[in-house]
C-alpha positions in Angstrom: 18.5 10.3 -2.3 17.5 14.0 -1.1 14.4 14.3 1.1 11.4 15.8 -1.3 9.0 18.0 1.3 5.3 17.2 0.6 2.4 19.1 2.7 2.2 17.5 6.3 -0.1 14.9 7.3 -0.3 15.3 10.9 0.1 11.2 12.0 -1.7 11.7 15.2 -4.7 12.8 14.2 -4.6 10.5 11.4 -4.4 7.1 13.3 -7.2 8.7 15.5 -9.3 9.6 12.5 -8.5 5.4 11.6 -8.8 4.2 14.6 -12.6 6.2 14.7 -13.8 5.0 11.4 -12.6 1.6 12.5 -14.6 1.3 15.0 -17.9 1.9 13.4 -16.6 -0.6 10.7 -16.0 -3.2 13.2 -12.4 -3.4 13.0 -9.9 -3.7 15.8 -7.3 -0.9 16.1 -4.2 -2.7 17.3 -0.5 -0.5 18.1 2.4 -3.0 17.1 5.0 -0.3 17.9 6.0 3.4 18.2 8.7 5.3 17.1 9.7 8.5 18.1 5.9 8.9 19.9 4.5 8.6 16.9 2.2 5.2 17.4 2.8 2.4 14.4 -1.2 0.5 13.7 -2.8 -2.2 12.0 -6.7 -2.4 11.8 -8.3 -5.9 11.4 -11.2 -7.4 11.3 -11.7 -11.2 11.0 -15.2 -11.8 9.5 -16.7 -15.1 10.2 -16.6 -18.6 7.9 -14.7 -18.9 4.9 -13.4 -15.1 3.5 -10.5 -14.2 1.1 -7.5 -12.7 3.5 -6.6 -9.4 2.3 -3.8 -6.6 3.2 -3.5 -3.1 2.5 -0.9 -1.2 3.2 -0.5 3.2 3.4 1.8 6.0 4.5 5.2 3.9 3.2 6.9 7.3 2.0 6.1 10.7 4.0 5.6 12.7 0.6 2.7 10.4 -0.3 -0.1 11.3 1.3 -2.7 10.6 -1.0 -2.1 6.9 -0.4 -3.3 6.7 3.6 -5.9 9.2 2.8 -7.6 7.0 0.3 -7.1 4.4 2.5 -8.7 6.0 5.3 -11.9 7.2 2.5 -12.4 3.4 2.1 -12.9 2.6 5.9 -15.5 5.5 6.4 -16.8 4.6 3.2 -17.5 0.7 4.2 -15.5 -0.7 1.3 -13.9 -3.1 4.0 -16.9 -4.6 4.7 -17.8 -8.6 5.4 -16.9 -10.0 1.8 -13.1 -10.6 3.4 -10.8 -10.8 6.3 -8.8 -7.6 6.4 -5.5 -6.6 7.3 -4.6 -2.9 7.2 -1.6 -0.7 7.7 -2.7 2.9 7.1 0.4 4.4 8.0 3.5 3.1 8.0 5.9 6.1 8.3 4.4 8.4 10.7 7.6 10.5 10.6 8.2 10.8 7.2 4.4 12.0 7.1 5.2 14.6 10.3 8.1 16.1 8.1 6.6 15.7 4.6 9.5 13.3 3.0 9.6 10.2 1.5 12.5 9.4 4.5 11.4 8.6 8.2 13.6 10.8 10.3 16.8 8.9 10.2 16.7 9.3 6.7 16.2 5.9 5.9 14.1 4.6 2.4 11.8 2.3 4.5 10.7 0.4 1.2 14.4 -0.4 0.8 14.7 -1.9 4.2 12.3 -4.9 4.1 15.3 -7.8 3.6 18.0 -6.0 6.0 15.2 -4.5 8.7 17.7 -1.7 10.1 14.7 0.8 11.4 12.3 0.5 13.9 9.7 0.4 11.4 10.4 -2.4 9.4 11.4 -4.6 12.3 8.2 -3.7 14.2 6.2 -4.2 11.2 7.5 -7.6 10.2 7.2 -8.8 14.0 3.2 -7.6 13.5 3.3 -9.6 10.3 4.9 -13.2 11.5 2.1 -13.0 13.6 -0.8 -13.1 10.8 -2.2 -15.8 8.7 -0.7 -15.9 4.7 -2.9 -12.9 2.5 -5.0 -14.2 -0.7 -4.0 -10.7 -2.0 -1.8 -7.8 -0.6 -2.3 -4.3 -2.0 0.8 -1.6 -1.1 -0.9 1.9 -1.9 2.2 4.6 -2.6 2.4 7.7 -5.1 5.5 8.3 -8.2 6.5 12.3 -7.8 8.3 11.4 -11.7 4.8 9.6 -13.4 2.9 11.2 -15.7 0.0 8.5 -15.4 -1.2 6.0 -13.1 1.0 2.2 -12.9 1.5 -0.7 -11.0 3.7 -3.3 -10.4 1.9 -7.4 -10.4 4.0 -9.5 -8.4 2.9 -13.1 -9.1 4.7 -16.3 -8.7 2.2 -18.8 -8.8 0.1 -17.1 -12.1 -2.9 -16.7 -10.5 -5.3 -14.8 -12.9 -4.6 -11.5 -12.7 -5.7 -8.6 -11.7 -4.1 -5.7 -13.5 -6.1 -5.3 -16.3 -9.1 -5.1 -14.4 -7.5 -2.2 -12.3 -6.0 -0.2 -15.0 -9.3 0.0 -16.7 -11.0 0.8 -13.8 -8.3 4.1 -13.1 -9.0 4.6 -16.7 -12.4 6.3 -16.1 -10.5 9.1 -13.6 -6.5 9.3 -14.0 -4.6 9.2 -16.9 -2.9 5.7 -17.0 1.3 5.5 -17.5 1.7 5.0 -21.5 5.9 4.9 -21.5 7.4 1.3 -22.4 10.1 2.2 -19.4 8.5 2.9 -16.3 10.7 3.7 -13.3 13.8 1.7 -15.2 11.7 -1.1 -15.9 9.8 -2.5 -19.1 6.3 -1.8 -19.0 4.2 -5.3 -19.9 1.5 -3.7 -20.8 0.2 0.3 -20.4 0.6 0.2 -16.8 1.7 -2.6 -15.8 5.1 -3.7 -14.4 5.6 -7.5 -14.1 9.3 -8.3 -13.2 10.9 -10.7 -14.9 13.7 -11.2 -12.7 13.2 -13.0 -9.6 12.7 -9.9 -7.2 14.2 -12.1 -4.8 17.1 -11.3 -6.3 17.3 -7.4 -5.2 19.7 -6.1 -3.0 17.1 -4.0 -0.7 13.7 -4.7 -0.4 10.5 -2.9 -0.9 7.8 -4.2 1.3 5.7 -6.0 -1.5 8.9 -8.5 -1.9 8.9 -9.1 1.5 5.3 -9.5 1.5 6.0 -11.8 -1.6 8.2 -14.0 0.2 7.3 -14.7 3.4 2.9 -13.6 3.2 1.5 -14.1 -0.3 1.5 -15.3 -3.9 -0.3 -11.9 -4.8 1.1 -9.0 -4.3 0.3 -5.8 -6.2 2.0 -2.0 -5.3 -0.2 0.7 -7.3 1.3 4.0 -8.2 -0.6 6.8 -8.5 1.2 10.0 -10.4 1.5 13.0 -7.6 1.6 15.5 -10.2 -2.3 15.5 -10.4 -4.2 16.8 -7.6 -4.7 15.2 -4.6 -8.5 14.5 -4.7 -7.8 12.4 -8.2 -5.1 10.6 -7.1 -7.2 9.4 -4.1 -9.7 8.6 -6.5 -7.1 6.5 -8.7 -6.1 4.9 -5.8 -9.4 4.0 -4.8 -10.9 3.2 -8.5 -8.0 0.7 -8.6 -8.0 -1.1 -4.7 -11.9 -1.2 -4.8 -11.8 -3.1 -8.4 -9.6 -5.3 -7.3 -11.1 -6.5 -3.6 -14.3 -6.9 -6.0 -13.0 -8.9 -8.2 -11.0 -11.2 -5.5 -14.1 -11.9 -3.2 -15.6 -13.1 -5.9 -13.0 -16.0 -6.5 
């Protein structure tokens, strides 16, 4: 796959902007590796007594960018407040972001390297995560240049009530929600919603939710907002559908 250029988001300034609004929220700004300069972070913060563990993930794909910066909204904002333990990777390809393609700059896929691990990234990223207890619910924030509407994909082993529905009517109110019966090669369960049928286990290269799936959770969602609308809506998607669904998970 060719490299699609997006605007810019400069990583430095981004992880500093983080790393500032995580402070005021309480959080702890921790740098798990680094690749080429460019510093790789997690933010947690580990409220006290019994909280729902939850993950978020950003900044997968360099042409994105409307995932880390919603991400980022939702720190200032204090939506990652005391209702949960939280877990947060706001950018997880600083180079991609630096160049403006979905690529880091070896031209790797790094949501196709999560079962092989041949870049720094996903290597440094996957040490960070051995290291963390298992997540009640992991949330991968990333954008579809080819949607027309806003989707996601529900991974869920175990059947745990759901979540989807409650997010796509939620984006409802402020993006346009993904209406084809194929979305990106697969059948659409409902407008919107993905659910594999085949054990994703079963894939030859990895996105990080599967990883996630195997090894940190029994529910994993990646939400898909359509880049073709402008940026300030598909923040807003993106947010509309995360904040919905840490709602409706701290309150069992």
């Amino acid at each position: 796959m060719h490299a699609v250029k997006a605007a810019p988001l400069d990583p430095a300034g981004f992880v500093a902007a983080c790393g500032l609004a995580g402070a005021r929220a309480g959080f702890r700004l921790e740098q798990y590796g680094v690749v080429h300069d460019c510093p790789l972070v997690a933010l947690t913060k580990r409220t006290p007594g019994p909280r729902p563990r939850i993950y978020l993930s950003a900044g997968m794909h360099g042409d994105e960018p409307a995932a880390p910066l919603a991400l980022l909204e939702m720190l200032a904002a204090g939506v990652f407040d005391t209702r949960a333990i939280w877990f947060l990777c706001p950018m997880l390809n600083p180079t991609g972001h630096a160049r403006g393609t979905r690529e880091n700059s070896e031209g790797r896929d790094l949501n196709r390297d999560y079962k092989d691990r041949r870049s720094t990234e996903a290597q440094a990223h996957a040490r960070w995560l051995t290291r963390q207890p298992l997540f009640d619910l992991t949330l991968c924030l990333h954008e579809d240049w080819e949607a027309h509407g806003f989707y996601l994909y529900e991974l869920n082993p175990k059947r745990r009530p759901s979540l989807a529905p409650d997010m796509i009517a939620a984006v409802q109110a402020v993006c346009p929600i993904e209406t084809s019966a194929i979305i990106d090669g697969r059948e659409a369960a409902e407008p919107g919603i993905i659910r594999p049928v085949n054990d994703p286990l079963l894939r030859e290269h990895w996105p990080e939710a599967i990883y996630l799936r195997h090894h940190h959770t029994t529910l994993s969602y990646t939400l898909e907002s359509p880049s073709a609308l402008p940026l300030a809506q598909r923040i807003q998607a993106l947010r509309a559908a995360t904040e919905i669904a840490i709602t409706r998970s701290v309150r069992g």
